[in-house]
Every structure is written in structure tokens, then in C-alpha cells.
C-alpha positions in Angstrom: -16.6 -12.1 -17.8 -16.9 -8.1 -16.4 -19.6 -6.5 -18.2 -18.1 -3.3 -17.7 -14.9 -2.6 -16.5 -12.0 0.4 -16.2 -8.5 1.1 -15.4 -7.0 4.5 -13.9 -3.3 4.9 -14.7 -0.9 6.7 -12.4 2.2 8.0 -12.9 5.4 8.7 -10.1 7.0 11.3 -8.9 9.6 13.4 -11.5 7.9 11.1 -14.8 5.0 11.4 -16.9 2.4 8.9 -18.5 4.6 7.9 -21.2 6.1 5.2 -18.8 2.7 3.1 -19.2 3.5 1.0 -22.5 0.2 -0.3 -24.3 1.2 -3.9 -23.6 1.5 -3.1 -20.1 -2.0 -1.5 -20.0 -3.5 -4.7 -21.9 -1.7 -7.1 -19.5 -3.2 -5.2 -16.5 -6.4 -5.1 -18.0 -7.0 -8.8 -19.5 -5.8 -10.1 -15.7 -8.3 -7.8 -13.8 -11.0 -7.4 -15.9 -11.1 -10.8 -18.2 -11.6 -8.9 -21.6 -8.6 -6.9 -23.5 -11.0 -4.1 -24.7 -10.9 -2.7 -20.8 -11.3 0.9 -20.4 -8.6 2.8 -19.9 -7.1 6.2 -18.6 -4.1 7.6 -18.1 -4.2 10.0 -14.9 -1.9 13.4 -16.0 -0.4 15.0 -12.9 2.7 17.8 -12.6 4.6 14.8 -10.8 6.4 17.3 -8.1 7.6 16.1 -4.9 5.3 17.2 -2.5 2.5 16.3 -0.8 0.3 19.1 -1.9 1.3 18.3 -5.4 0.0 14.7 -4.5 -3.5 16.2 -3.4 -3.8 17.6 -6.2 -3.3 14.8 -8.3 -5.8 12.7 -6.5 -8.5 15.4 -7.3 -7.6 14.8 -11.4 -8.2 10.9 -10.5 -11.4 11.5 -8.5 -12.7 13.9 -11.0 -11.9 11.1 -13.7 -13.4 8.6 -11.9 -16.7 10.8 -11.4 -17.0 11.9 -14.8 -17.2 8.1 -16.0 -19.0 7.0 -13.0 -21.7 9.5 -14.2 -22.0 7.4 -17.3 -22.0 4.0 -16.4 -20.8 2.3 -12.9 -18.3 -0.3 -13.5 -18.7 -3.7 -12.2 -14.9 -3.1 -11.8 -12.4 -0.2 -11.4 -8.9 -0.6 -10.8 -6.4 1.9 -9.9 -2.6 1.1 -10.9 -0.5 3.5 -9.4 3.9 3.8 -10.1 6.0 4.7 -7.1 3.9 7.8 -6.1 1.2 7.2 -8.0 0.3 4.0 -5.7 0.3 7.4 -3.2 -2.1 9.2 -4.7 -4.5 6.3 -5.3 -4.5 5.8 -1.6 -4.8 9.5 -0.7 -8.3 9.2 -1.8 -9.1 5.2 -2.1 -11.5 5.8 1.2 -13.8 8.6 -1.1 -14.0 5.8 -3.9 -16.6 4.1 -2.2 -19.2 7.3 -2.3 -18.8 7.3 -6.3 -19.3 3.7 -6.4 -21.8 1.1 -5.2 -20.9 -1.7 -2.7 -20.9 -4.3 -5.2 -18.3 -3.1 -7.5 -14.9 -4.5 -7.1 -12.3 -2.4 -6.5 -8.1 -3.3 -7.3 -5.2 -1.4 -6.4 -2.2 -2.4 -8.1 1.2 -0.3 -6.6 4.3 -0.7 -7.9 7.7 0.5 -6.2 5.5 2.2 -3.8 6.4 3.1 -0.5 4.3 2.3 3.0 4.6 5.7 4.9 4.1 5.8 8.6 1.1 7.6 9.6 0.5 8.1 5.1 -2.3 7.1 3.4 -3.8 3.8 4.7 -6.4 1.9 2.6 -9.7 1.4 5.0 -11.8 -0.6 2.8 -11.2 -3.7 3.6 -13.3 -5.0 0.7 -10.5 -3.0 -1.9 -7.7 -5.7 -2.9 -4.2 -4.6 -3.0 -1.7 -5.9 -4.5 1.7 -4.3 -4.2 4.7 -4.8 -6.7 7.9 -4.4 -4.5 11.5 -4.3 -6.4 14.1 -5.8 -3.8 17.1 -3.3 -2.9 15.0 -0.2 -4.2 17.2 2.4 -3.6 14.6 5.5 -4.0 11.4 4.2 -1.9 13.3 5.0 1.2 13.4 8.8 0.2 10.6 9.2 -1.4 9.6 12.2 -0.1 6.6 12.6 2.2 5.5 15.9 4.4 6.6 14.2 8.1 3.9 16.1 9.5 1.2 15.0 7.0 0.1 18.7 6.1 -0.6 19.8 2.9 1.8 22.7 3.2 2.0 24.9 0.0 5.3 26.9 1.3 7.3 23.7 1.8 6.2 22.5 -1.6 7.6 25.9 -2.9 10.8 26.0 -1.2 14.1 24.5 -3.1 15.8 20.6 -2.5 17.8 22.2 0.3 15.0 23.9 2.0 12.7 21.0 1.8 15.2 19.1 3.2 15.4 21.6 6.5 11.6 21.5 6.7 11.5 17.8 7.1 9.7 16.6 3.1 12.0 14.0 3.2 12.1 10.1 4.9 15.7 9.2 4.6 17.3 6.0 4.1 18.4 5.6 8.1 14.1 6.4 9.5 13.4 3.0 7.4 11.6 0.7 9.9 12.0 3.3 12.5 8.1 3.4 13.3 8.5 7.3 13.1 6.3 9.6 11.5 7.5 9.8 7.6 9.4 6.9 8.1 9.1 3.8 5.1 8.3 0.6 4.7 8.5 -1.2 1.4 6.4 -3.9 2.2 2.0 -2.8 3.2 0.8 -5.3 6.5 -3.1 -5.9 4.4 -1.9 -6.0 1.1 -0.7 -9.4 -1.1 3.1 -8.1 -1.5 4.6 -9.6 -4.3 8.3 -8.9 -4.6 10.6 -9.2 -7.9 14.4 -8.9 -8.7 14.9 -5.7 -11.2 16.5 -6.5 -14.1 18.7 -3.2 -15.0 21.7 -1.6 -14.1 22.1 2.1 -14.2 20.2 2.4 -17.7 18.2 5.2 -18.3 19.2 7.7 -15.5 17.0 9.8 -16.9 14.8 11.1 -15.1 17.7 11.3 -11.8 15.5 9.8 -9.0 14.9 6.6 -11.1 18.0 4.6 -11.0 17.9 1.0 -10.9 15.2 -0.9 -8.8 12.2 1.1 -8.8 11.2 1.1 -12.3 9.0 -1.8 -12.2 7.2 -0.7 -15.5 10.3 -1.4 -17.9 9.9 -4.8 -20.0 12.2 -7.0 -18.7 10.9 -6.5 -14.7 7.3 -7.0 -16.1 8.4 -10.2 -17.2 9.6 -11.0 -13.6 6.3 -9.8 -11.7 3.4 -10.0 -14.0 3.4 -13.8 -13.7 3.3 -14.0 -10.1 0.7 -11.1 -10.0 -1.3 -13.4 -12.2 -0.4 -16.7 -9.9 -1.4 -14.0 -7.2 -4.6 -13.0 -8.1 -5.9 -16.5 -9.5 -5.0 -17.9 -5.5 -7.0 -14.8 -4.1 -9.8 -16.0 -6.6 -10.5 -19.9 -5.3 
């Protein structure tokens, strides 16, 4: 039993924190912390398309973290990040370690995130990741990533078409490609634990999430939640 424990809650790109249902949160937290009165918070971000956008998003979640570290260092923290928001959790999972102490255990739990080339990488090799990957996803392979890696506050300014000509976007044809910006679905040191989506075309609001990348709706929890739980109880023996 964790003595203390708390979960960070990150949203995608184009959404908002709504998408995390309470059940969803007390799943997550009764597998990685073994008690349902986890701490919880909900990381509020703009959710623009842009890497600079991103950056500033992982500043609210380091500031979060910091603010409850200051009170009381959790035995364990995990960080569950939608589309994007598995991102921005790796954006700044290498500064974690400097809030925290070596013993506390650290989980990343991504779902329909996309593996950039030359993106974010998780270091630690003591963090465990465990990334939730809907087959077919139709959105991770433009999900919209500065090629050069610079946070570049005109690009994020500019319109769709513009951002286009500056090179924001991966597109579906650079997947596997090994260039810079292109996408992978799958991350080479993480346990990647893939699931058949369960919807067709419903909700098509917001536009960028049509079918297969909105692991958080019911019926696709009810696909990967079990194996993330046969998952995690194999990493544990």
C-alpha cells in the first residue's frame, strides 16, 4: 500500500479536461497507486497545436508538481497524458527527477500518443512507461510537431495553411521515415499495449478526433484498461 501517492492529468491537443471521466481517474489511480483516495489533478492547458503551446503546458505541470512536492513528496507520481498530453509529460519527464527523490516511483501512462523522431525522449530509465496505442489511428500520424524542434512563437501564430508551409506538421506519408518530425505509434523502451477502438465517426466534435484516437471514451477503456492491469502486474513479479 502507497503511503502517499498522486496523479497529473493531461489533456490533447484541440480538447479540454472534461475528457477525463471520474471513473477513469479512479481506475488509473487504484492500479498505480493501490488505494482509490489517490490524489489527483487535472493539468489545464490552451490545447493549441504548437510546440510552444506544448512548452507552455509542461511549465503548468511542473509548477503543479512543485507546488505539491513542496508539501509532501509522493512515494508515487504518475503522469497520464491524452494524445499530446503524453507530449507534454515527456517534454519535461527528464526535470521530474530534480523535484523528486530517487526513490519515488515515477509512471507515465500515454494514450494515442505519437513517438516523434528527434521529440521528446524519456531518459530516466528508472520512469515506467506504458503507452496505450489505438490500431489504425488516423490522427497520430499528423499530429503536429515543429520539424525543427524550436519553440518558434511566429510559426505557432501563423494560420493552418501557413503552418503547413513552415513545416508544423508530420504527415501521414514521413511515418517510419526516420526523418526529423516524422511518427511512430509505437515507443522502443516503453510496454506498448495496443487496443481495437470501439467507435465509428461519433462525436466529430472536436474535428481532429475522429475515430481511433480517443482512447478515453468508455467502451475503449474497457478494451485497454485490462491489459494495462495484466501489464503492469507482469512488470511487478
Amino acid at each position: 500500500m502507497k503511503k502517499n501517492s498522486i496523479s497529473y492529468f493531461i489533456h490533447g491537443t484541440h480538447i479540454d479536461h472534461r475528457i477525463w471521466e471520474p471513473i477513469l481517474i479512479k481506475q488509473i489511480n487504484t492500479l498505480f497507486c493501490n488505494i482509490e483516495s489517490c490524489e489527483s489533478r487535472l493539468v489545464k492547458w490552451s490545447g493549441t497545436n504548437s510546440t510552444l503551446a506544448r512548452e507552455n503546458a509542461g511549465e503548468i505541470l511542473l509548477d503543479l508538481i512543485s507546488k505539491d512536492v513542496s508539501q509532501c513528496i509522493p512515494d508515487t507520481l504518475n503522469i497520464i497524458g491524452h494524445s499530446h498530453g503524453g507530449t507534454i509529460a515527456l517534454m519535461k519527464s527528464n526535470e521530474l527527477r530534480t523535484l523528486l527523490t530517487k526513490s519515488t516511483e515515477i509512471n507515465f501512462i500515454t494514450i494515442n500518443t505519437p513517438c516523434i523522431i528527434e521529440g521528446p525522449k524519456l531518459l530516466d530509465n528508472k520512469v515506467n512507461h506504458f503507452n496505450i496505442i489505438s490500431i489504425g489511428d488516423k490522427v497520430t500520424p499528423i499530429a503536429g510537431f515543429n520539424k525543427t524542434g524550436i519553440i518558434n512563437s511566429e510559426i505557432s501564430n501563423k494560420t493552418f495553411i501557413q503552418k503547413i508551409i513552415f513545416g508544423e506538421f508530420s504527415y501521414r506519408k514521413s511515418l517510419n521515415s526516420g526523418e526529423v518530425g516524422s511518427i511512430k505509434s509505437s515507443f522502443p523502451d516503453a510496454i506498448n499495449i495496443y487496443y481495437k477502438d470501439q467507435y465509428w465517426l461519433r462525436g466529430l466534435s472536436p474535428r481532429t478526433h475522429f475515430t481511433k484516437h480517443r482512447g478515453y471514451l468508455r467502451r475503449n477503456r474497457l478494451k485497454w484498461m485490462p491489459l494495462l492491469e495484466k501489464a503492469l502486474i507482469i512488470k511487478n513479479k
